[in-house]
N, C-alpha and C positions, 0 to 999 in steps of 0.2 A: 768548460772554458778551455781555448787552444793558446797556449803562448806563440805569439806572432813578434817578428821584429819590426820595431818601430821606425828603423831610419836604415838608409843604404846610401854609399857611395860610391859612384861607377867612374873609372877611367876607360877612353877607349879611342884605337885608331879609327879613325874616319877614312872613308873611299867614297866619295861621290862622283855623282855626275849631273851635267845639265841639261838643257833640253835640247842641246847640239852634239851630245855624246862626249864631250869633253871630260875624263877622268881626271881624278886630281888627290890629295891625302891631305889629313889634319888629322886633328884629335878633339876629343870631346869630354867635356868633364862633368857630372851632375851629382847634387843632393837631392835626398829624397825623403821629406818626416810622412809616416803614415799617419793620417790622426783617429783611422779604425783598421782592420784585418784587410781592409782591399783599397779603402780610399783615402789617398794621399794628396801633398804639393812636391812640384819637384822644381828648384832652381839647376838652370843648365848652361853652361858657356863651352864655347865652340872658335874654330880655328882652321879653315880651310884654304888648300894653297891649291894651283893648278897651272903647270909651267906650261903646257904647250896651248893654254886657252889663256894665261897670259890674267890669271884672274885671282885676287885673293877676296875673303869674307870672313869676320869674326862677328860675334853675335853674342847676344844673352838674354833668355829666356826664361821664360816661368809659368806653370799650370798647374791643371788637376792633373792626376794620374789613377788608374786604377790597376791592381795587379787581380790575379785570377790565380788556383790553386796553388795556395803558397806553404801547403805542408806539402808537396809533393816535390820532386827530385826537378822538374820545370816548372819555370813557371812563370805564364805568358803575361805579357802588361802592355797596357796602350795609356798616352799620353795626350794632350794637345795643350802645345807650350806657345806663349804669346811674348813678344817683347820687341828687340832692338839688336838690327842688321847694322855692318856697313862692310859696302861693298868697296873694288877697286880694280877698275880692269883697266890694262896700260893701254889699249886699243884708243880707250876715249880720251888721248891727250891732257895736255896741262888745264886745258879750260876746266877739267871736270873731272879731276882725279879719284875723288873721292865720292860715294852715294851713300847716305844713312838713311835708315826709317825704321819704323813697324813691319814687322815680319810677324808671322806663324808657323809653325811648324807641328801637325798632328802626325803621329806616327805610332811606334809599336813595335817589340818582341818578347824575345824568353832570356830568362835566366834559368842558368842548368847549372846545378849543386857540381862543385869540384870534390872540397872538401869542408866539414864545419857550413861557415858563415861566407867560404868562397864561392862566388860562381862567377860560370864564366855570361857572357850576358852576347846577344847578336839582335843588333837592331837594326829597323830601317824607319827613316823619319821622309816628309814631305816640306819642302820649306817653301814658301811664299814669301814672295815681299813684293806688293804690290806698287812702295814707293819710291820704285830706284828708276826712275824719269820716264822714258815715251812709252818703256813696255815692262811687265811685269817680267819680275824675275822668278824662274822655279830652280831649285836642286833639290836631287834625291843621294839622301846621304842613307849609304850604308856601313854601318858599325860593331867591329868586335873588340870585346874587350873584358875586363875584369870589374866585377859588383861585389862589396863587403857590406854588408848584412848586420848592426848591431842594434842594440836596445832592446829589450820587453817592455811588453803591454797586452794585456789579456783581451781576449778579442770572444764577444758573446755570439 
């Protein structure tokens, strides 16, 4: 039996982009309970602003998650998180300020051991929201930042 940490909490700066090349920053915040050695749920909330595309988006999310060798010094994890976008681009006037819906977001990376139960974590997510009105919205959010690691549970 390997003792495995049961729950992680990640904060992290956001840099994305759209499917216009539009850069922009936020942050990102997520829980994570393992309920065995590699498979977990992770709740995740999110905050993205972008001044020269005139665009912001917060969101909140939830899924499976799996991690991949977790005694090791990295260690790689993919997600796909399901929930609630909204968006708000100044472009589309007073009629239509605001868009909310169902979004997805499947994505993935590593966490690299600092020190103890720190790591530092780099991620890249895919985000959909298929109901923000005539056209579907993509961004790809890329993310660094810091993962803390606590809880046991013996993992067979």
């Amino acid at each position: 039996m390997v003792p495995v940490e049961a729950n992680e909490v990640s904060l992290s700066g956001v840099f994305f982009e759209r499917e216009n090349m539009n850069a922009g920053k936020g942050m990102s915040t997520s829980l994570t309970h393992y309920f065995t050695g590699h498979f977990g749920f992770t709740a995740d909330a999110d905050i993205l602003k972008s001044d020269f595309a005139l665009f912001r988006e917060y969101g909140y999310r939830a899924g499976p998650t799996v991690t991949f060798l977790r005694s090791y010094r990295v260690q790689p994890f993919a997600h796909f998180l399901m929930g609630y976008s909204r968006f708000k681009e100044i472009n589309t006037g007073p009629q239509r300020p605001y868009v909310s819906g169902f979004s997805y977001m499947p994505g993935g990376g590593a966490d690299v051991r600092l020190i103890g139960s720190v790591f530092a974590r780099v991620a890249i997510d895919g985000e959909v929201d298929p109901d923000t009105g005539p056209s579907v919205t993509h961004v790809m959010r890329l993310s660094f930042g810091l993962n803390y690691k606590f809880g046991r549970q013996r993992s067979y």
